[in-house]
C-alpha positions in Angstrom: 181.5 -5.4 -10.8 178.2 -3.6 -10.3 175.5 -4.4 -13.0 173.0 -1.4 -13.4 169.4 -2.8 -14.0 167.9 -1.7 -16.7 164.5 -2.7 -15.8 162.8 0.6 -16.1 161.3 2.3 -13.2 158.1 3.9 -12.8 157.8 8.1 -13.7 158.2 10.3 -10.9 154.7 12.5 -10.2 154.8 15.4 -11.6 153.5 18.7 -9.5 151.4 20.5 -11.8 150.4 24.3 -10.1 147.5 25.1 -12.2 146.4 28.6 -12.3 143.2 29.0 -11.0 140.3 28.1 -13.8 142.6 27.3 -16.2 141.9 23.9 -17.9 140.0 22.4 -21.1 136.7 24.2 -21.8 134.4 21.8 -23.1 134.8 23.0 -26.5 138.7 22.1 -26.4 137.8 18.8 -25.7 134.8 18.8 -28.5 137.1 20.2 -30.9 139.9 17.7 -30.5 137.6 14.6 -30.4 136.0 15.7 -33.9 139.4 16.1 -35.1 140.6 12.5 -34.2 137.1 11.5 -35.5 137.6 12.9 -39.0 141.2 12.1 -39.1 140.1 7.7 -38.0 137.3 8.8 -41.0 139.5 9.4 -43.3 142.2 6.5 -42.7 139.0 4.1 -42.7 137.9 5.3 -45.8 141.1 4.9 -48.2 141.2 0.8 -47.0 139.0 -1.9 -48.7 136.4 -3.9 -47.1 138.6 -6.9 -46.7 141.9 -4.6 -45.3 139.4 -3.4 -42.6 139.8 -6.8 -41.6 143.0 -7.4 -41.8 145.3 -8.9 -39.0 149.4 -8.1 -39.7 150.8 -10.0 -36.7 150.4 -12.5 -34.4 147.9 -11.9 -31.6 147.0 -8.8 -33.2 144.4 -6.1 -34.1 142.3 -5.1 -37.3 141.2 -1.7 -38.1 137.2 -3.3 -37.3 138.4 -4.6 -34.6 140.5 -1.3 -32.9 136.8 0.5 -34.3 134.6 -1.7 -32.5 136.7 -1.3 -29.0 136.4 2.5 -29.6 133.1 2.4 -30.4 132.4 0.2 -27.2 134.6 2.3 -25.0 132.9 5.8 -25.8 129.1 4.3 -25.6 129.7 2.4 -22.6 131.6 5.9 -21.0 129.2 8.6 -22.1 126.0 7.1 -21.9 124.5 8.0 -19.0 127.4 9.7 -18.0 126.9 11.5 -14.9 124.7 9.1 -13.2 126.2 5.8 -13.5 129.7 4.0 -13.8 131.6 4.3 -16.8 131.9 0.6 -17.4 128.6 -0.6 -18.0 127.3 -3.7 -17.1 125.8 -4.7 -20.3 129.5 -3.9 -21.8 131.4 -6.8 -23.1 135.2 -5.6 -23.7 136.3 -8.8 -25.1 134.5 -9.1 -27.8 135.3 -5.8 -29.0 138.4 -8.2 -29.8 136.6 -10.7 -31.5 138.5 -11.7 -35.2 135.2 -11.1 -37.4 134.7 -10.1 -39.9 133.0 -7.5 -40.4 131.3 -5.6 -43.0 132.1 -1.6 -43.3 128.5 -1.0 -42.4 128.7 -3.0 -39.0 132.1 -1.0 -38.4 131.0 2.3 -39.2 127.7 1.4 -37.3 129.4 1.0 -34.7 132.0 3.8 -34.4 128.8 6.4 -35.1 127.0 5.2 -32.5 130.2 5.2 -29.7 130.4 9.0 -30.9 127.0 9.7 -31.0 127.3 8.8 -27.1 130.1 10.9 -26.4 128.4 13.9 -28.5 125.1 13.6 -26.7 127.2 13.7 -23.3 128.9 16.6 -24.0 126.5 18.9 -25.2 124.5 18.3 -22.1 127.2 19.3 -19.9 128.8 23.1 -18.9 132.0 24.0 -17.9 130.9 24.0 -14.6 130.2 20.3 -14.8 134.3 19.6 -15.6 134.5 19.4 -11.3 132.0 17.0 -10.7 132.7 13.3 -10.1 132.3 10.2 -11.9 133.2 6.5 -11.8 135.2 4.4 -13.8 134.9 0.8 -12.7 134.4 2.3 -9.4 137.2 4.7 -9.5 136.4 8.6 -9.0 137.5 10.9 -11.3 136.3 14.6 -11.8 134.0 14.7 -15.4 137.8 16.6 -16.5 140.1 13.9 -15.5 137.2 11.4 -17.1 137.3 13.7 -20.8 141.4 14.0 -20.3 141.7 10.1 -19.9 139.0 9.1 -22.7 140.5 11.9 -25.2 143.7 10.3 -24.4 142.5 6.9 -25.4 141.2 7.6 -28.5 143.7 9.8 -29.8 146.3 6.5 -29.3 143.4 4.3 -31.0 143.2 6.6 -33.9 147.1 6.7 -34.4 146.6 2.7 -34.5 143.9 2.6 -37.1 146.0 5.3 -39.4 149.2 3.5 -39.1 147.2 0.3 -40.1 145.5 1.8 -43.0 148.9 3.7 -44.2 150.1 0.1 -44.9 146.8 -1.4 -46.2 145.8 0.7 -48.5 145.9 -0.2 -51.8 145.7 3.2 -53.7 148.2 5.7 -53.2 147.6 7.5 -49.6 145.9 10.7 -49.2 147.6 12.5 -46.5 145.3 12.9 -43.3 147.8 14.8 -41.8 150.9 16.7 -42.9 152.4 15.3 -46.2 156.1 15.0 -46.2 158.0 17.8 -47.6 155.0 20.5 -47.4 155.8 21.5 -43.9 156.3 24.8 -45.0 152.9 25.3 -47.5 151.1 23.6 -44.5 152.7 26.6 -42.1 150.6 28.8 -44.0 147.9 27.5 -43.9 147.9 25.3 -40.8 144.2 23.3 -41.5 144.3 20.6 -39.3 145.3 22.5 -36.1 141.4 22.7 -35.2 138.4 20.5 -34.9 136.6 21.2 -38.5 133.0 21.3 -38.5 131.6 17.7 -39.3 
């Protein structure tokens, strides 16, 4: 008898036929990264000091600690951004890891200044700019493939850091997104679908 495997095998590449300068602007991507920033915001601020800190499984991550590798990731990508490699030397990933713990200011501290990074980077660039090449540990990428990748990574960080406040908050949760059973009110009036103005 002939045992399938079910070890899974790697995704076929997809052909994508993009229509000639058709792709993120750079306000797409500002927009969306403001609206994962203000969505992390306000998971982070419905969780106490001590439930930033907390670890729910073995091996596992905090809220400060998920922040902290954000926060590391975007300075260490967007500073400088053009001109050197997007893993800095002075970067060290690991202890973006590191148990703590941390105080809300040293989170928060850290989080504004990763954005502050990415922010600065962005408004200095044009659309133009999206075809140009940069390094990621010494991988080329065009400045679009770089946004697509690091807006990719943060959105998944962000879903980590609500999930883990949803179940360490203490007060009743304030819905970031849309609240169940209000699909159709949020319909008309679809808030959220936007980056908001910080």
């Amino acid at each position: 008898m002939k045992i399938e495997s079910h070890v899974p095998h790697a995704p076929p590449t997809v052909a994508i036929h993009r229509k000639p300068g058709v792709s993120m602007s750079l306000k797409d991507f500002a927009d969306e990264y403001t609206r994962y920033r203000t969505m992390g915001e306000k998971a982070i601020a419905q969780v106490s000091d001590d439930g930033l800190n907390r670890i729910l499984a073995p091996n596992g991550n905090s809220i400060a600690m998920i922040v902290h590798h954000v926060g590391g990731n975007l300075a260490s990508r967007f500073t400088d951004f053009l001109t050197t490699d997007g893993e800095k030397p002075w970067r060290d990933r690991d202890s973006e890891f590191a148990d703590g713990p941390f105080t809300r200011t040293q989170v928060l501290q850290i989080w504004n200044n990763g954005f502050r990074a990415l922010e600065a980077a962005l408004a200095s660039l044009t659309d133009a700019d999206t075809t140009r090449t940069v390094t990621i540990r010494g991988v080329p990428l065009t400045v679009h493939e770089a946004l697509c990748r690091s807006l990719a990574h943060t959105a998944n960080h962000v879903g980590q850091i609500i999930l883990l406040a949803r179940i360490v908050a203490q007060n009743e949760w304030q819905w970031i997104s849309i609240p169940k059973g209000r699909s159709a009110e949020y319909n008309a009036n679809p808030v959220h679908e936007k980056g908001s103005a910080r």
